[in-house]
VEXDREN-2710 file (C-alpha; in Angstrom, 1 decimal):
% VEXDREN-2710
k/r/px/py/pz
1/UNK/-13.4/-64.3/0.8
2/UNK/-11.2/-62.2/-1.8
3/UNK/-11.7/-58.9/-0.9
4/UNK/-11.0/-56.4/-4.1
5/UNK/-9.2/-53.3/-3.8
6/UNK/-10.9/-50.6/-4.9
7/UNK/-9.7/-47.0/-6.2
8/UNK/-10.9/-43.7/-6.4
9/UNK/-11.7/-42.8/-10.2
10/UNK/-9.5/-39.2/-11.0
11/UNK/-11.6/-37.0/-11.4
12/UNK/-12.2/-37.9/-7.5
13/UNK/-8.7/-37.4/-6.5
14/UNK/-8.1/-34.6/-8.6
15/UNK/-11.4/-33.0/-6.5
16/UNK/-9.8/-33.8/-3.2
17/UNK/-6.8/-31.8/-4.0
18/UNK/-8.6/-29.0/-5.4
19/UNK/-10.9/-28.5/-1.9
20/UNK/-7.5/-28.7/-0.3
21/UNK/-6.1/-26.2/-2.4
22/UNK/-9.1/-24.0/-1.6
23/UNK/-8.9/-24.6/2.1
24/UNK/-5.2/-23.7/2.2
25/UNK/-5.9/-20.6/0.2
26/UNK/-8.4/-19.1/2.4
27/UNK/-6.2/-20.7/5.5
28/UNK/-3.8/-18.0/4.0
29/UNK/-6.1/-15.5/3.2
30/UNK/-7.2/-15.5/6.6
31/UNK/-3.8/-14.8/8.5
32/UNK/-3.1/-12.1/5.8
33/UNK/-6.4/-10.3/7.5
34/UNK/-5.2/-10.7/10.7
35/UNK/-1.6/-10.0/9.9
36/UNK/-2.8/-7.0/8.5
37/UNK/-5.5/-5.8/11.1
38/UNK/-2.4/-6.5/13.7
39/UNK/-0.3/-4.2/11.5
40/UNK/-2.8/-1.3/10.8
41/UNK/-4.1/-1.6/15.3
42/UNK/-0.1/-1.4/16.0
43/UNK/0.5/1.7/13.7
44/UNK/-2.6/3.1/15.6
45/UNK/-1.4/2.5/19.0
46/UNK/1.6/4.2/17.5
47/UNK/-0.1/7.4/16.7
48/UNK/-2.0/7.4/19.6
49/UNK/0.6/6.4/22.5
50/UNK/2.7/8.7/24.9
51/UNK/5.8/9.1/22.6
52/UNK/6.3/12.9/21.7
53/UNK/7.7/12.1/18.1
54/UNK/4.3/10.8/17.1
55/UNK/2.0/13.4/19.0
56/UNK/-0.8/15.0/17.5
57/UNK/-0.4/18.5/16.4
58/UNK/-2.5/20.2/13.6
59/UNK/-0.4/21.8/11.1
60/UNK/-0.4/26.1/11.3
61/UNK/-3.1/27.7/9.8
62/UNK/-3.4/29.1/6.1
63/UNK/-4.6/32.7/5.8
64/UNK/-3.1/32.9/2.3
65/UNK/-4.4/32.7/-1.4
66/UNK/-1.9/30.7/-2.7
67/UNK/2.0/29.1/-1.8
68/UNK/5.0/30.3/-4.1
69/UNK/7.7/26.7/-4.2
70/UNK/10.6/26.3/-5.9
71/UNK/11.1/25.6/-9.3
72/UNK/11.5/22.1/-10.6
73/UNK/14.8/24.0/-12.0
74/UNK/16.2/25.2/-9.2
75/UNK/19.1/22.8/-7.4
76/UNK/19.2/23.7/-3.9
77/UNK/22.4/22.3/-3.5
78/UNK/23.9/24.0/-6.3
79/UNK/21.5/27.1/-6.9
80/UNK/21.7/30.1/-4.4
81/UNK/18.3/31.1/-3.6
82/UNK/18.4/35.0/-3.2
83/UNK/15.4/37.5/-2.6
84/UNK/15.7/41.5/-2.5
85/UNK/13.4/44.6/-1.7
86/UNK/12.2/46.9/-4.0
87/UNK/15.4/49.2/-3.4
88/UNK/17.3/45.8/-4.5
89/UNK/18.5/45.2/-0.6
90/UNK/19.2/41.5/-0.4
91/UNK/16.8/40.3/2.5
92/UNK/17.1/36.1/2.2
93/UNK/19.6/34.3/0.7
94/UNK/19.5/30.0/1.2
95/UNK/23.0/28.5/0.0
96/UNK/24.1/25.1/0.8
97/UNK/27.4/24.9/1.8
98/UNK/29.8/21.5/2.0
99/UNK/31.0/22.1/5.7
100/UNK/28.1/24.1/7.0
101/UNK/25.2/22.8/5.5
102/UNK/22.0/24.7/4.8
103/UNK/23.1/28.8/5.2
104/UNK/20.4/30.9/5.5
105/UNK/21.1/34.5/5.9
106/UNK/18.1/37.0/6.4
107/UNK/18.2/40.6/6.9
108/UNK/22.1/40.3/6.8
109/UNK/22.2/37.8/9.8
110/UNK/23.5/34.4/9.0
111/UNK/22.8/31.1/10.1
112/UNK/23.9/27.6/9.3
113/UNK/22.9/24.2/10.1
114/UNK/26.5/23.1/11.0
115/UNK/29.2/24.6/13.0
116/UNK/32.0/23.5/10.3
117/UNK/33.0/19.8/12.0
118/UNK/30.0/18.5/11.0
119/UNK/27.9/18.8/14.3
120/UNK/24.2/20.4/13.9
121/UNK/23.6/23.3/15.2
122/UNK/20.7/24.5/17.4
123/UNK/19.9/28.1/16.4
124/UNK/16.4/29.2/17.2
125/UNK/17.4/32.5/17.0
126/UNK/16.7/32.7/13.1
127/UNK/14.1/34.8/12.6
128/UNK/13.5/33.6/8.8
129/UNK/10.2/31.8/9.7
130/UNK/8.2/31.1/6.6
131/UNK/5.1/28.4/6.4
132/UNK/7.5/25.5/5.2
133/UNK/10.8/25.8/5.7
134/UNK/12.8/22.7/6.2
135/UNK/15.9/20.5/5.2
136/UNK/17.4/16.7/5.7
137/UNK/19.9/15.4/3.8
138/UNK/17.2/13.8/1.0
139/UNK/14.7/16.9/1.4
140/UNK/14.3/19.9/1.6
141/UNK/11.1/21.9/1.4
142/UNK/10.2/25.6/1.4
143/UNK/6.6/27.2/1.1
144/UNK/6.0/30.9/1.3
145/UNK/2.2/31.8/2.2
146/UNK/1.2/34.4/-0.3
147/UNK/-1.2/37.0/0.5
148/UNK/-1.4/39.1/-2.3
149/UNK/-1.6/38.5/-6.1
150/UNK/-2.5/41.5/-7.6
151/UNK/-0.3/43.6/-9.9
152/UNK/3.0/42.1/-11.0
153/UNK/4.0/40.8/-7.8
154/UNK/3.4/38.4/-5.1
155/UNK/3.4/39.3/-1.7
156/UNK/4.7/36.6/0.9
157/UNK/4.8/36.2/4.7
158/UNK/8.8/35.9/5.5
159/UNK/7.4/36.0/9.6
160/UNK/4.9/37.1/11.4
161/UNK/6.3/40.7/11.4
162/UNK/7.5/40.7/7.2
163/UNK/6.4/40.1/4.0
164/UNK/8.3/40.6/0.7
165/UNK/7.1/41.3/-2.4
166/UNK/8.3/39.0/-5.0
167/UNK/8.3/39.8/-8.9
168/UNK/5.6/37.0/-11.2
169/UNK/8.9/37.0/-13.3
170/UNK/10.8/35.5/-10.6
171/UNK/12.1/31.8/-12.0
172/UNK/13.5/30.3/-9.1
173/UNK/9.8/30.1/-7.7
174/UNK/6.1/28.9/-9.2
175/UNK/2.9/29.2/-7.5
176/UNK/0.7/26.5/-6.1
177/UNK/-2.6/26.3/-5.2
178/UNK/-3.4/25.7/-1.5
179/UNK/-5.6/22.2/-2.6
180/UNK/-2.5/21.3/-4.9
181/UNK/-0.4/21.6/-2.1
182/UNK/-2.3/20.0/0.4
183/UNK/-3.1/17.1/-2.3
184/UNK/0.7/16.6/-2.6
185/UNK/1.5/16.5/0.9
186/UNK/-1.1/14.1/1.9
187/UNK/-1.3/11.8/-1.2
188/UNK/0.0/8.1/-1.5
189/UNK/2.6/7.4/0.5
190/UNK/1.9/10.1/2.9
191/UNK/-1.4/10.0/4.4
192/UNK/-3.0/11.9/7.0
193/UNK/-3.8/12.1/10.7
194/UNK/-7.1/13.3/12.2
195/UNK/-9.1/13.3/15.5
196/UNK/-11.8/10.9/14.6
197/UNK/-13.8/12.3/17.9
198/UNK/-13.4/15.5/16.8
199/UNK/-13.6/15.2/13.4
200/UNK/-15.6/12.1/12.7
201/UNK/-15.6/10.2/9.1
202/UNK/-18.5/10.7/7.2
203/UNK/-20.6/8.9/4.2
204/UNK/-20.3/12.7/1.9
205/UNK/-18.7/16.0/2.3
206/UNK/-21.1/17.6/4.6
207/UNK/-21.6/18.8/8.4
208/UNK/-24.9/16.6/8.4
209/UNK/-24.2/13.2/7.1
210/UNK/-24.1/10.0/8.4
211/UNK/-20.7/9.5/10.8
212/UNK/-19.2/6.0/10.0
213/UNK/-18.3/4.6/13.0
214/UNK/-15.7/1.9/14.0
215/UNK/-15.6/-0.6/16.7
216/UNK/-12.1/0.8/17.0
217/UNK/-12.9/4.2/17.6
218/UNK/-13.6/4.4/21.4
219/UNK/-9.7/2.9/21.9
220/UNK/-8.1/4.8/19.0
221/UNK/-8.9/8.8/18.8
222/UNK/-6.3/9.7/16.1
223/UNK/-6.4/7.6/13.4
224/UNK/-4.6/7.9/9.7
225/UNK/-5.8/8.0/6.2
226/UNK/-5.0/8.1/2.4
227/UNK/-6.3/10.7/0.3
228/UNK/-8.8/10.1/-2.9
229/UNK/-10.4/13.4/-3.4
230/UNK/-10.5/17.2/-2.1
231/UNK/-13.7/18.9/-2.6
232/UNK/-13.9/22.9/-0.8
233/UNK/-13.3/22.3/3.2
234/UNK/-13.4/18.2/3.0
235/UNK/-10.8/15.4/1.8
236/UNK/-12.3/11.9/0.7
237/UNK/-9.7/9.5/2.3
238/UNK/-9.4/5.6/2.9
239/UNK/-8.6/5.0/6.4
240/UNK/-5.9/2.6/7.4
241/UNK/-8.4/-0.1/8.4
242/UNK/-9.8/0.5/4.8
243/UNK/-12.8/2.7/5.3
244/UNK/-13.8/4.8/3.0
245/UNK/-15.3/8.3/4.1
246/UNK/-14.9/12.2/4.2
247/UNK/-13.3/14.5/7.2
248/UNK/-12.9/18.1/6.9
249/UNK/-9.6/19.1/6.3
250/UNK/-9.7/22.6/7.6
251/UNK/-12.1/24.7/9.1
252/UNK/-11.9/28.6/8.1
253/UNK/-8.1/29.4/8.2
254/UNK/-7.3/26.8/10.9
255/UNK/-6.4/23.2/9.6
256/UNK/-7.8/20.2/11.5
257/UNK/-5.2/17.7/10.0
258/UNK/-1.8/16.7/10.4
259/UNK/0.5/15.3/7.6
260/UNK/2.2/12.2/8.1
261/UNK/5.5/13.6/6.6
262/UNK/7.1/16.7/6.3
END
């Protein structure tokens, strides 16, 4: 018996390859999920495990009506950053100096971040304690809570015992709204952290709507989040497992939030 040798036509081949293709694809597509579920459950266990540097701690309260920042003019490294009294008294001067680093010198007291040989110094003795107030090499950010507005002048909290009133002409600073401020510190790449048990995600900005739960949730009580939208007391977020939902980003005066960065 001859026996004939028979071939597939193309179009046959050509659809083997293209199922295989497919199956590959979603073969691939399917360790990117996990990858990414194992990636988002580590950064979880992260946030939620016993090391101090990632605790949980809701940023200070905001009493204020507004924030005074500096300038998008002003060099910190090269600008001196002086405030005065009414009677012209310097009461706050921030310099940055080669050798010393950041100087801050407040009601005539100075303090710098370096003792001169390049070795930080631990000073909690400076009493200049402002809502933001903070310096690395790459940042450095400084946010006076404002109180008052009226009149010519703003009136900022320099500590819990001072405030300062600072002239609307003043250049070296602007004024931000509380919800531009918050926007910027928690939008994309910065996210936020909140207590999901104590401030659940919900389906709209309101006390009484739905909770969105995750099978997560009972293992994982601080979870993080990127910000879409503020609206009043509630920020619409994306949650790092990719839910999307609303938490309530402060309650009265006290915030129920912490940022991811500084």
């Amino acid at each position: 018996m001859v026996k004939i040798a028979t071939f597939a036509k193309p179009e046959t081949v050509g659809n083997h390859k293209m199922k295989a293709i497919q199956i590959i694809i979603s073969l691939l597509a399917i360790n990117v999920q996990l990858l990414a579920q194992t990636d988002w459950k580590n950064y979880l266990e992260g946030l939620n495990g016993k090391d101090t540097y990632y605790q949980f701690v809701v940023e200070k309260g905001i009493s204020g009506k507004c924030f005074l920042m500096l300038g998008e003019e002003v060099n910190y490294y090269q600008d001196i950053i002086s405030l005065e009294d009414k009677a012209g008294k310097e009461i706050l001067r921030i310099e940055f100096d080669d050798s010393l680093g950041l100087v801050t010198t407040f009601k005539g007291i100075v303090h710098s971040e370096k003792d001169g040989y390049n070795n930080a110094v631990v000073d909690s003795s400076n009493l200049f304690n402002p809502w933001l107030y903070y310096f690395q090499s790459d940042y450095f950010g400084l946010a006076l809570e404002c109180i008052d507005t009226t009149g010519p002048f703003y009136t900022v909290i320099l500590n819990e015992n001072t405030t300062l009133e600072i002239s609307k002409l003043n250049k070296q600073f602007k004024k931000v709204s509380i919800e531009s401020y918050i926007s910027m510190r928690i939008s994309y790449p910065n996210g936020v952290n909140f207590n999901r048990q104590e401030n659940p995600l919900r389906k709209d900005a309101q006390a009484e709507a739905d909770i969105i739960g995750h099978s997560e949730q009972t293992m994982f009580t601080i979870w993080n989040g990127q910000l879409q939208e503020i609206k009043g007391d509630w920020i619409k977020i994306k949650t790092i497992s990719g839910e999307v939902g609303w938490i309530k980003w402060k309650q009265g005066d006290s915030l129920l939030i912490q940022f991811e960065n500084v």
